[in-house]
MARMIKE-717172 format. One line per 5 residues: number of its first residue (from 1); their letters; for each residue x, y, z of N, C-alpha, C, CB. Coordinates in steps of 0.02 Angstrom, whole numbers, plus 50000, padded with zeros to 5 digits. Atoms other than C-alpha are relative to their C-alpha. Glycine has a CB too. Layout:
BEGIN
NUM> A> X/Y/Z/X/Y/Z/X/Y/Z/X/Y/Z | ...
This chain:
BEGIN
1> XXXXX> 50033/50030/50059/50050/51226/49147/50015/49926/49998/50021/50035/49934 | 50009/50073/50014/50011/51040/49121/50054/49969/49964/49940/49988/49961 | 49966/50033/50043/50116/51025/48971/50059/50011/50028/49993/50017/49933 | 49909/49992/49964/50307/51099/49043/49988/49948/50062/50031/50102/50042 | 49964/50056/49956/50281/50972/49203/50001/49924/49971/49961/49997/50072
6> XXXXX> 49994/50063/50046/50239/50845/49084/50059/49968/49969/49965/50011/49951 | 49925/49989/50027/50398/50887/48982/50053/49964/50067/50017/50100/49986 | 49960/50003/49938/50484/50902/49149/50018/49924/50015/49958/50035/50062 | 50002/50054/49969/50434/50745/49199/50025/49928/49963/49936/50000/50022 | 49982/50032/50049/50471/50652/49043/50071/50005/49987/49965/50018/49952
11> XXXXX> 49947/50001/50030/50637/50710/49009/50052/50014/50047/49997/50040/49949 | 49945/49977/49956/50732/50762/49160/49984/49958/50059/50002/50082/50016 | 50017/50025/49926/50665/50649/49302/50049/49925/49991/49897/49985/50017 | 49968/50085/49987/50744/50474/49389/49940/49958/49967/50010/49971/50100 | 50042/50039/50008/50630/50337/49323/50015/49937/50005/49976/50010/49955
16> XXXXX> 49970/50059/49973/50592/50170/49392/49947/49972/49937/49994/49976/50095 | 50030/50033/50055/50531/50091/49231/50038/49966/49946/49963/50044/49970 | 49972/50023/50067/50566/49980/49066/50005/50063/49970/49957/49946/49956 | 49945/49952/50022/50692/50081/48954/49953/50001/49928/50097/49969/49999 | 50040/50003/50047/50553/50026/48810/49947/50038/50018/49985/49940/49984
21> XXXXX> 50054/49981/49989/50411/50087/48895/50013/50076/50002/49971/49967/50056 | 50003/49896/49986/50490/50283/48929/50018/50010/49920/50088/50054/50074 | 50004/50000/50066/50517/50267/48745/49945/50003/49973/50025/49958/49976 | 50103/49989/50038/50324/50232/48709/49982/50057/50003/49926/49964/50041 | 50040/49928/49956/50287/50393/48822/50030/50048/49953/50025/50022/50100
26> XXXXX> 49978/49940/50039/50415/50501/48731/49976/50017/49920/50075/49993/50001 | 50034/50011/50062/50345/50440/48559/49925/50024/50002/50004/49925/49983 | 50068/49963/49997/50186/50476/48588/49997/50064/50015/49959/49973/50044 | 50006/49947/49993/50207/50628/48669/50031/50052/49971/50002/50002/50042 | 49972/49974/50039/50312/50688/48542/49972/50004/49924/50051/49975/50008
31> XXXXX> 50040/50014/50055/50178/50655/48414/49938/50062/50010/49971/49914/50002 | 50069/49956/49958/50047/50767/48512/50039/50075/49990/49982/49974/50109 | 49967/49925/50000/50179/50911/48510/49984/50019/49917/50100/50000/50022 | 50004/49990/50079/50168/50901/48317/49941/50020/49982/50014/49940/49958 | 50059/49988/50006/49987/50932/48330/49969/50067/50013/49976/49960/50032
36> XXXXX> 50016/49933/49958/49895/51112/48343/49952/49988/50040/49980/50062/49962 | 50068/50019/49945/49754/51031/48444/50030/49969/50052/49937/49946/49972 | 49955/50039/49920/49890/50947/48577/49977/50086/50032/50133/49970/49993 | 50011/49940/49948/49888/51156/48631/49947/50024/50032/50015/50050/49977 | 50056/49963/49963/49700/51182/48668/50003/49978/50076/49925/49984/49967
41> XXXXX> 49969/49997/49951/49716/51229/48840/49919/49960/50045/50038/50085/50015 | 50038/50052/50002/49518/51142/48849/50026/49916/50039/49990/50000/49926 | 49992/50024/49981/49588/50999/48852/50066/49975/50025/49970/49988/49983 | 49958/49983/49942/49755/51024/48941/49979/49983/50071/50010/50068/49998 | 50018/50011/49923/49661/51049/49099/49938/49969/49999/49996/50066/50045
46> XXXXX> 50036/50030/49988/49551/50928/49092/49975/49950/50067/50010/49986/49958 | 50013/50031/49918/49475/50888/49271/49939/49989/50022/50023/50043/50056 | 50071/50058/49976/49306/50797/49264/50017/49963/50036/49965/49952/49953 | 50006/50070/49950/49276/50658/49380/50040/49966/49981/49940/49956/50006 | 49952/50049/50001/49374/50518/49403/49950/49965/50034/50073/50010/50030
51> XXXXX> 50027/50066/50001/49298/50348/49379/50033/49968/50051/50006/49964/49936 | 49963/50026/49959/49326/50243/49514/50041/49925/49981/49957/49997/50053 | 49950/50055/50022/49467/50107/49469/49997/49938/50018/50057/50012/50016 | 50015/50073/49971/49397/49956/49554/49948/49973/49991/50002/49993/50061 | 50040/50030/50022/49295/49824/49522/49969/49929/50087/50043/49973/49918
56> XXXXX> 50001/50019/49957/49200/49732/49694/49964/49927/49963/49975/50047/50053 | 50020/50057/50010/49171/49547/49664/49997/49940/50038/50024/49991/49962 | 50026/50047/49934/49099/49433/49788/50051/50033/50072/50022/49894/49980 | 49966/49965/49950/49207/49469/49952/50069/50042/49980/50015/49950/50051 | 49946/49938/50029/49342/49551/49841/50013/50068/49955/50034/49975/49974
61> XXXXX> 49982/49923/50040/49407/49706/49769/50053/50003/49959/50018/50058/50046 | 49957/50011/50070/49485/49709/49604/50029/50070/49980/49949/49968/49932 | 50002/49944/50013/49580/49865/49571/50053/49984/49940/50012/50051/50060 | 49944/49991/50065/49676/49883/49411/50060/50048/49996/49964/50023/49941 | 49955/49953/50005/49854/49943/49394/50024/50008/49927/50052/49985/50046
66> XXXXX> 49985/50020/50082/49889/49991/49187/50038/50059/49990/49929/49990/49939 | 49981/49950/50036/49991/50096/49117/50055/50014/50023/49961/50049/49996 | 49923/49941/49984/50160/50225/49149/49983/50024/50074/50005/50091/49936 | 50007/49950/49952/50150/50270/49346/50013/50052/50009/50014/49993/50034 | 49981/49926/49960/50139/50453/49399/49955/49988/50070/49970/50085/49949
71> XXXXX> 50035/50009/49949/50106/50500/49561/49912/50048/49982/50053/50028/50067 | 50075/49967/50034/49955/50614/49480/49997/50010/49936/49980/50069/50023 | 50018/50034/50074/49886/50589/49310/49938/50054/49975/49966/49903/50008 | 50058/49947/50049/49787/50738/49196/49984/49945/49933/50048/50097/49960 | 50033/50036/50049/49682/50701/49061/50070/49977/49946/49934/50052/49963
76> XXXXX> 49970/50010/50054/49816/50713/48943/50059/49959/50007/50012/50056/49973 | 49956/50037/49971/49944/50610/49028/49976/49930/49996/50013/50022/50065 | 50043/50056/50023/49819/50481/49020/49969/49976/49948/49964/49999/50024 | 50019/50027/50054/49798/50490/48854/50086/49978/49952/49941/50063/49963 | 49924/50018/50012/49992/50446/48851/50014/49931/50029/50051/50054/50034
81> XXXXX> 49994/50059/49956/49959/50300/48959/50025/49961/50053/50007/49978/49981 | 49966/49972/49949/49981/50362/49097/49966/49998/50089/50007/50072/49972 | 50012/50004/49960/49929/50293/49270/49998/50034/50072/50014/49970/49987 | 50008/49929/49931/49875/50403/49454/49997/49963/50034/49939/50060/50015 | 49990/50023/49909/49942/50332/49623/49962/50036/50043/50076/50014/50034
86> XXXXX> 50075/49985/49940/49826/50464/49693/49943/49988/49996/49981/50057/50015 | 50109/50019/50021/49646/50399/49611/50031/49916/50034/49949/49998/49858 | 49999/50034/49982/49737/50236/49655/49991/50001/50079/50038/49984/49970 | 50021/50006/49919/49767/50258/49842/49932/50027/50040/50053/50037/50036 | 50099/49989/49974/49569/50338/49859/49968/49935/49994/49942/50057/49939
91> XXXXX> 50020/50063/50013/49532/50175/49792/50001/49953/50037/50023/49981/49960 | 49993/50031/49956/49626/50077/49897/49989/50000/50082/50040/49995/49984 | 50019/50013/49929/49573/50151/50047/49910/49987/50009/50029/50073/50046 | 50081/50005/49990/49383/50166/49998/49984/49912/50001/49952/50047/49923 | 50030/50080/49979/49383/49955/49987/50039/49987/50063/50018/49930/49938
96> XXXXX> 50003/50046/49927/49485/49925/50144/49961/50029/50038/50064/49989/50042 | 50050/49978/49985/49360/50011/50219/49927/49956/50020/49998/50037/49955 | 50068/50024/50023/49210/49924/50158/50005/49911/50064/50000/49986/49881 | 50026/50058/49978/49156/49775/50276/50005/49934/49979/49951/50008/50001 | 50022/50063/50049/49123/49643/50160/50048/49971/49986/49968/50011/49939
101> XXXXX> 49914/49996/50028/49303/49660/50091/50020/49955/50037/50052/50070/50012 | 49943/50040/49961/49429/49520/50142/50027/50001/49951/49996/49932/50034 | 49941/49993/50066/49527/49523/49978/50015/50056/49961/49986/49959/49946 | 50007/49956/50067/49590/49643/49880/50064/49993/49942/49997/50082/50026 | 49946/50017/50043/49686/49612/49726/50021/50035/49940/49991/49945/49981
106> XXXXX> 49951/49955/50024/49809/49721/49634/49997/49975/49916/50081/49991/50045 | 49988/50071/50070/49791/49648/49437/50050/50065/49950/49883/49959/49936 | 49956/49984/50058/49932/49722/49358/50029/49987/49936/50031/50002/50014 | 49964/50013/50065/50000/49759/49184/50031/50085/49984/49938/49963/49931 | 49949/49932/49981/50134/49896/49209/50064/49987/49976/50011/50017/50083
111> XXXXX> 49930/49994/50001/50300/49935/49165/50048/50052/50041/50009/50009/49937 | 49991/49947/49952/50339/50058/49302/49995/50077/49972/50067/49987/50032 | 50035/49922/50008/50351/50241/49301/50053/50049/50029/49921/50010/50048 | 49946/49970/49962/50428/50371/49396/49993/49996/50098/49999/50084/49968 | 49960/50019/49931/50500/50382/49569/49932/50037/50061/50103/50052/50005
116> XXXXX> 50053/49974/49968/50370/50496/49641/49935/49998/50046/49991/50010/49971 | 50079/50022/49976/50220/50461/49750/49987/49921/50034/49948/50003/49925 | 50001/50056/49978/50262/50269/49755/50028/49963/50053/50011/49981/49965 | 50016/50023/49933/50338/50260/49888/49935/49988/50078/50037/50030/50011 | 50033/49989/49988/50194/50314/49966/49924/49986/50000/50020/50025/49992
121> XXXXX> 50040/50065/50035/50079/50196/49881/50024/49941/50007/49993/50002/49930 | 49966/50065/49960/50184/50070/49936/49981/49985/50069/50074/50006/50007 | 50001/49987/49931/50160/50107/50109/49941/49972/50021/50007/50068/50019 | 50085/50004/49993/49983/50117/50080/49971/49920/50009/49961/50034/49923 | 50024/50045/50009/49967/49952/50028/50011/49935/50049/50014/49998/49945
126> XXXXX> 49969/50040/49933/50087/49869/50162/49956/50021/50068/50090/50025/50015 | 50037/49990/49917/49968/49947/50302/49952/49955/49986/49963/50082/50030 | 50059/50026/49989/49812/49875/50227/50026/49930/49983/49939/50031/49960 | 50000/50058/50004/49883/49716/50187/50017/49956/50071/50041/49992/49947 | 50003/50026/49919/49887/49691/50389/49945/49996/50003/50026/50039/50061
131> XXXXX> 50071/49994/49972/49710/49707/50389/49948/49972/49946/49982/50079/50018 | 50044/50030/50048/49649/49641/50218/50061/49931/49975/49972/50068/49930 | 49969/50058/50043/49707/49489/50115/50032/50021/49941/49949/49949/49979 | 49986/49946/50053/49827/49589/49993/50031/49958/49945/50051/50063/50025 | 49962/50047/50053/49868/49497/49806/50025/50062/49951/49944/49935/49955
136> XXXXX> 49994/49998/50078/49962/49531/49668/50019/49966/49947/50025/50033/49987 | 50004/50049/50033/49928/49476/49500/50028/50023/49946/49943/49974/49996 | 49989/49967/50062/49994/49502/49329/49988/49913/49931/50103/50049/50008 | 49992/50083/50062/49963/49388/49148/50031/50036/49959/49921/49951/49955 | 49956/49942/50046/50082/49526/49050/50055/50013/50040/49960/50075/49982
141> XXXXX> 49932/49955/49986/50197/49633/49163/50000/50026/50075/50003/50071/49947 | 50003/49955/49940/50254/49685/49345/50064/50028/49993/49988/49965/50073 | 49945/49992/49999/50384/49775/49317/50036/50082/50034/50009/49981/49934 | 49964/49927/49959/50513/49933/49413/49972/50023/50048/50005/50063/49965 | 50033/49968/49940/50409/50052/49501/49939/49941/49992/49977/50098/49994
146> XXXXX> 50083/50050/50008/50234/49922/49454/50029/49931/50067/49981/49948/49876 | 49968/50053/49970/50360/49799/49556/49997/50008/50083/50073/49998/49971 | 50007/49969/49920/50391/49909/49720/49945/49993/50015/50014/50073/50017 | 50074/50009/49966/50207/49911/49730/49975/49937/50027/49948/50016/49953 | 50007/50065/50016/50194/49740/49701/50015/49945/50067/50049/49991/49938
151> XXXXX> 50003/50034/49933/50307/49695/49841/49973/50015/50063/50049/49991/50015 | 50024/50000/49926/50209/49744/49987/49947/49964/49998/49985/50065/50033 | 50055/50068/49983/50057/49623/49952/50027/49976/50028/49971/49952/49959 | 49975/50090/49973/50054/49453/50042/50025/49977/49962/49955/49941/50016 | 49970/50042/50023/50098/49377/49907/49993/50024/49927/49979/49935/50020
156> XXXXX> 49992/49993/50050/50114/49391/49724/49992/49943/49934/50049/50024/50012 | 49984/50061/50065/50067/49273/49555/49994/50028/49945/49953/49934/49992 | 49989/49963/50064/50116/49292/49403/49923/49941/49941/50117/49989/49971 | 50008/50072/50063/50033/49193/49229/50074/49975/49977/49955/50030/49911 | 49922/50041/50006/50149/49065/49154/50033/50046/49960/50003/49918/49960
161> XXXXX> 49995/49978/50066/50181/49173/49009/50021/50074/50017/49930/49989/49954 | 49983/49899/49995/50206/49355/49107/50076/49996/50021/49946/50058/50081 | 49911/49977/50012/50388/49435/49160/49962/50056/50057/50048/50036/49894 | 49990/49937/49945/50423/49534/49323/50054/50008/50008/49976/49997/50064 | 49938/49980/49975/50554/49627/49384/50021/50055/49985/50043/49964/49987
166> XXXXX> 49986/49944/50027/50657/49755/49314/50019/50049/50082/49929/50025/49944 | 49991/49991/49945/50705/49806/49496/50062/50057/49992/50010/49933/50036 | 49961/49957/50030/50821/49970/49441/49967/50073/50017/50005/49982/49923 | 50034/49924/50018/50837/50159/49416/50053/49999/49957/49989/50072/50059 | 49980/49994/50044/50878/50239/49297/50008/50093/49974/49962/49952/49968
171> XXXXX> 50012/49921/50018/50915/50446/49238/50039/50004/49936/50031/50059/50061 | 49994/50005/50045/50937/50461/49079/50006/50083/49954/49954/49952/49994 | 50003/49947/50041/51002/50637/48987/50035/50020/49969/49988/50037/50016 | 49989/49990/50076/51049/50695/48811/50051/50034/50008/49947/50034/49954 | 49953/49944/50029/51206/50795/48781/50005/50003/49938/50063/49998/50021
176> XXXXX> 50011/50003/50082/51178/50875/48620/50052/50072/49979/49896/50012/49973 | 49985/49955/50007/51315/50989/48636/50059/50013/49935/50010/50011/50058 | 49987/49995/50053/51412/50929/48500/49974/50003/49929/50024/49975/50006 | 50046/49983/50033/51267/50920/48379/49994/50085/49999/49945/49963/50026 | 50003/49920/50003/51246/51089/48417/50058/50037/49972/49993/50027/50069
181> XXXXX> 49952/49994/50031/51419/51129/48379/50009/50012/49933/50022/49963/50012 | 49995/49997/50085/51426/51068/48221/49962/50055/49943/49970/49932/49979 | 50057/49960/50023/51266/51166/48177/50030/50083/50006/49927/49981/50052 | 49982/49907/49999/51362/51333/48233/49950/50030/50048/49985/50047/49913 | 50055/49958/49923/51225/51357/48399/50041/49963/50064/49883/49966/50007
186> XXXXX> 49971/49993/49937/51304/51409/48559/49947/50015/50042/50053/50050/50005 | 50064/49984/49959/51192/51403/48716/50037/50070/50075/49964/49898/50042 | 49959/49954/49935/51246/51551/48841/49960/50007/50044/50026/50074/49988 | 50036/50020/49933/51192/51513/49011/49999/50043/50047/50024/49945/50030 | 50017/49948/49939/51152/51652/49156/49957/49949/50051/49947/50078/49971
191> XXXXX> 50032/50013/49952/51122/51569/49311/50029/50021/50090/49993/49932/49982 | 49951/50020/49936/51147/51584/49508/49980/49961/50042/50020/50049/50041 | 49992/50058/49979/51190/51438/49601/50026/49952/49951/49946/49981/50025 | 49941/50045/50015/51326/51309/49565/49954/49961/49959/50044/49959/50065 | 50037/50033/50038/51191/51193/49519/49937/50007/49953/49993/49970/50029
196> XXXXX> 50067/49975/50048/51045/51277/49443/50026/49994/49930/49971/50085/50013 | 49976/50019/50073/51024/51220/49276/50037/49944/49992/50041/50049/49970 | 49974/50090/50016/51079/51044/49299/49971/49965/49937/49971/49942/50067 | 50031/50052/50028/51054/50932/49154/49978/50051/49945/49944/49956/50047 | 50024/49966/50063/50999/51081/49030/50021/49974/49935/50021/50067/50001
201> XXXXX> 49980/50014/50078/50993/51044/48837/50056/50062/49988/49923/50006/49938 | 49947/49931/50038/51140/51138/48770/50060/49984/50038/49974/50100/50016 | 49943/49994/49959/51257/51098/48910/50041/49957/50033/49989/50029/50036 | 49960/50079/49969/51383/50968/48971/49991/50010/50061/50087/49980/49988 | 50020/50013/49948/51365/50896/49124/50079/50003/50051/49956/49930/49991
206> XXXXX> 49928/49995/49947/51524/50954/49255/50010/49925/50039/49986/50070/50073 | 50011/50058/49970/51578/50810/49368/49983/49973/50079/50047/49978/49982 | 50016/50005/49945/51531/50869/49501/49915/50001/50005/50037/50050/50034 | 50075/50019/50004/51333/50861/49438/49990/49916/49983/49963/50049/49934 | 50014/50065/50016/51361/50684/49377/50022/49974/50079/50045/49969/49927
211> XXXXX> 50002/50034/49942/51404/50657/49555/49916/49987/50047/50055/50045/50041 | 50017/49998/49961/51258/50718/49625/49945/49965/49963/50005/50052/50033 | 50039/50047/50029/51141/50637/49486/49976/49931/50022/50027/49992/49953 | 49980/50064/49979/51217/50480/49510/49987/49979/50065/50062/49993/49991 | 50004/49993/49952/51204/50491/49689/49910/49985/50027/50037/50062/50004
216> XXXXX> 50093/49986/49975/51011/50533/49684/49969/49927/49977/49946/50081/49943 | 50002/50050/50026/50997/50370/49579/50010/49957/50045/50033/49997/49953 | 49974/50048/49959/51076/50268/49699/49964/49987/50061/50062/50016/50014 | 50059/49997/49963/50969/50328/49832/49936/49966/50015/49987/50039/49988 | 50072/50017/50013/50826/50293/49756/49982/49921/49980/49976/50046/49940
221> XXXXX> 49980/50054/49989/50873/50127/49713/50025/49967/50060/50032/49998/49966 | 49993/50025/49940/50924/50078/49889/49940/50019/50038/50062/50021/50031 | 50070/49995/49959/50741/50138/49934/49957/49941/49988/49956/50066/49980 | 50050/50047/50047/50663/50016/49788/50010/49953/50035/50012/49984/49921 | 50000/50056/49947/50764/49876/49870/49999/49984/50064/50032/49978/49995
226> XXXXX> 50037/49982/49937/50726/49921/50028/49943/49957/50019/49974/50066/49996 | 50049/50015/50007/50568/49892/49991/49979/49923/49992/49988/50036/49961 | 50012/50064/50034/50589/49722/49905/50013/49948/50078/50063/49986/49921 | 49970/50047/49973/50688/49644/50045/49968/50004/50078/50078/50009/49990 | 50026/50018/49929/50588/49698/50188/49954/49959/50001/49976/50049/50036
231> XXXXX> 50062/50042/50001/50432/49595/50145/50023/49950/49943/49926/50044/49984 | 49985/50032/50038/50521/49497/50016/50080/49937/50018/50000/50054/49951 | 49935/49985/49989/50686/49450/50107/50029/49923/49973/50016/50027/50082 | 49962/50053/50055/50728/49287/49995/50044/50007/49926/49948/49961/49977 | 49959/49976/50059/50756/49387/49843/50070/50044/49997/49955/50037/49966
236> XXXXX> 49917/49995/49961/50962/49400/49842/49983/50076/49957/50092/49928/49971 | 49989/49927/50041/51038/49564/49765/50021/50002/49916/50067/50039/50040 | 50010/50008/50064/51085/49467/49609/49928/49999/49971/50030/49947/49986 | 50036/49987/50036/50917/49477/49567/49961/50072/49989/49971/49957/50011 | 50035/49935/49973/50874/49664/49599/50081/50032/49946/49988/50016/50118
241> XXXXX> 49968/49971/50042/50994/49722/49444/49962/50021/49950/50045/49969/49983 | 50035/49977/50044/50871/49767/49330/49995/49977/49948/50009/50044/49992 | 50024/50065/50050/50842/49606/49241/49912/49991/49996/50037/49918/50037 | 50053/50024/49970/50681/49546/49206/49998/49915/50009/49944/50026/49959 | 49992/50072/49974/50616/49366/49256/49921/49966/49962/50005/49998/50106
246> XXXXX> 50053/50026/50023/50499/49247/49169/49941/49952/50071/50036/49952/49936 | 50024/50028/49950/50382/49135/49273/50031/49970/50056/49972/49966/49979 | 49978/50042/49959/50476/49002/49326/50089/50012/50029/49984/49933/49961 | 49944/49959/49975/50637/49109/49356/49987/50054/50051/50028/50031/49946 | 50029/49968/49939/50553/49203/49463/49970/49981/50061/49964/50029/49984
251> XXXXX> 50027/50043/49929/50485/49083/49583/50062/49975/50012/49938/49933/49994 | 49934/49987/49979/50639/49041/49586/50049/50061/50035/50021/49988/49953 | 50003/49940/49982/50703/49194/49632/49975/50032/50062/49974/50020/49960 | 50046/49968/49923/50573/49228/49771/49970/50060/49976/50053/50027/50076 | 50012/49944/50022/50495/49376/49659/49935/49968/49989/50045/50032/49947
256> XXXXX> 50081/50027/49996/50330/49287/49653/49984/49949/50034/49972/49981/49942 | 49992/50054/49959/50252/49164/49759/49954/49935/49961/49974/50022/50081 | 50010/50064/50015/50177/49041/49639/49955/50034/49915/49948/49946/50075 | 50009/49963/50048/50096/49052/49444/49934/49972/49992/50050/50001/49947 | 50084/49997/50025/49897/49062/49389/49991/50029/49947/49951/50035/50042
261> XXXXX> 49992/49980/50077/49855/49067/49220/49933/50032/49990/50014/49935/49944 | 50060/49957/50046/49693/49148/49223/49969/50035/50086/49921/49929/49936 | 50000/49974/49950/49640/49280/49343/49921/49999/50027/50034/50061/49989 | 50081/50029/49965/49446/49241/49354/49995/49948/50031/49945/49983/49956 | 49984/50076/49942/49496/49073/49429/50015/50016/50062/50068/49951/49984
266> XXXXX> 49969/49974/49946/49594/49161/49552/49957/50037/50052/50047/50041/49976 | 50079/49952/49959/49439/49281/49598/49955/49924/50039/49921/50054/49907 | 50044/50068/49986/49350/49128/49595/50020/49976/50075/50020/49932/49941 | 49963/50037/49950/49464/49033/49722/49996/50069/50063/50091/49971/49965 | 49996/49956/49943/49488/49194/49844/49916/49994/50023/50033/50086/49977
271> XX> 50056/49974/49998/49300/49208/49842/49982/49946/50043/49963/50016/49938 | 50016/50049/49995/49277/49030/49903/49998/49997/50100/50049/49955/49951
């Protein structure tokens, strides 16, 4: 069911995103639970077409990145604001494709997402940017996982006024076992395997699960910067802490390669 991986995915996963933005998602989607029309199962599985995400303008291809990355995105996920790396990478391969194409440009306003899929959309974008002219742009936000993507273009501009970075992970989960306590509710657990049931509500975390948490985190973060420093390899490791960066701290930095304040200019200029 739609809604438990939703849950799942919301509350127990690594995420490479602003610590504000998985706050928007949980708010909202914690507003929808309150609702008896969040349960019609209608629109649960909602799987009409999918609009195609790009926009072709003179020799370029404009694809829009907005919202919370998942690597796949239901209706209702998207009405959480909630972005699909797989309608994206159909996208991106149906314009490098196309003939005409010599540009294609990434116009982001993201705050990343989860860990899932993007590598893999990363990849995507580092092949065709051997074969197309690959930008990215933002006049708002590139930020965590929206960032990894970010670095495999050629190159990257921000507006004066946007903020990238956020270069981090992050796992984030509740022990509510003294709350519970207090209340007089005990959770009694039946499981087999050492680790099954990691991370459950009700239950402290041993230290040998915060090892392996921690661990998976770390991982995944030495993938992100991975990423940054193979096609990026100016930006040091002080900047890959999970700061963000305004314009001109960021060209500094090496996290963008120069700033444009309006992105129809930019079309304009590639087009030329």
């Amino acid at each position: 069911m739609r809604l438990e991986r939703l849950l799942e995915v919301v509350y127990t996963k690594p995420w490479v995103i602003l610590p504000a933005k998985h706050k928007a998602i949980q708010t909202v989607l914690e507003a929808h639970l309150e609702r008896a029309a969040f349960l019609d199962r209608d629109f649960l599985n909602d799987d009409s077409p999918r609009e195609a995400g790009y926009e072709l303008v003179g020799n370029t291809a404009v694809i829009s990145i907005e919202g919370t990355i998942l690597n796949k995105c239901s209706g209702l996920e998207a009405m959480c604001g909630a972005f699909s790396l797989e309608g994206f990478k159909a996208d991106l391969k149906t314009v490098a494709a196309l003939p005409e194409i010599k540009n294609v440009l990434l116009n982001i306003s993201s705050g990343g997402g989860t860990v899932t899929g993007v590598p893999e959309a990363a990849d995507l974008i580092g092949q065709v940017a051997k074969v197309r002219n690959v930008y990215a742009y933002t006049d708002e936000c590139i930020a965590s996982a929206a960032y990894w993507l970010a670095s495999q273009a050629n190159a990257i501009f921000i507006s004066k006024s946007a903020e990238v970075g956020s270069i981090g992970v992050y796992l984030a989960l509740l022990d509510i076992t003294g709350a519970m306590e207090q209340q007089g509710v005990k959770l009694e657990l039946f499981k087999a395997g050492k680790f099954k049931a990691m991370g459950i509500s009700g239950v402290s975390l041993s230290d040998d699960e915060r090892a392996i948490l921690q661990a998976s985190v770390d991982k995944v973060y030495q993938d992100f910067t991975g990423y940054v420093r193979s096609n990026r390899p100016a930006v040091s490791p002080d900047s890959m802490q999970g700061q963000m960066f305004d314009s001109a701290d960021a060209l500094k930095a090496g996290l963008i390669d120069g700033v444009v304040n309006d992105v129809n200019a930019f079309i304009d200029f590639l087009n030329k």
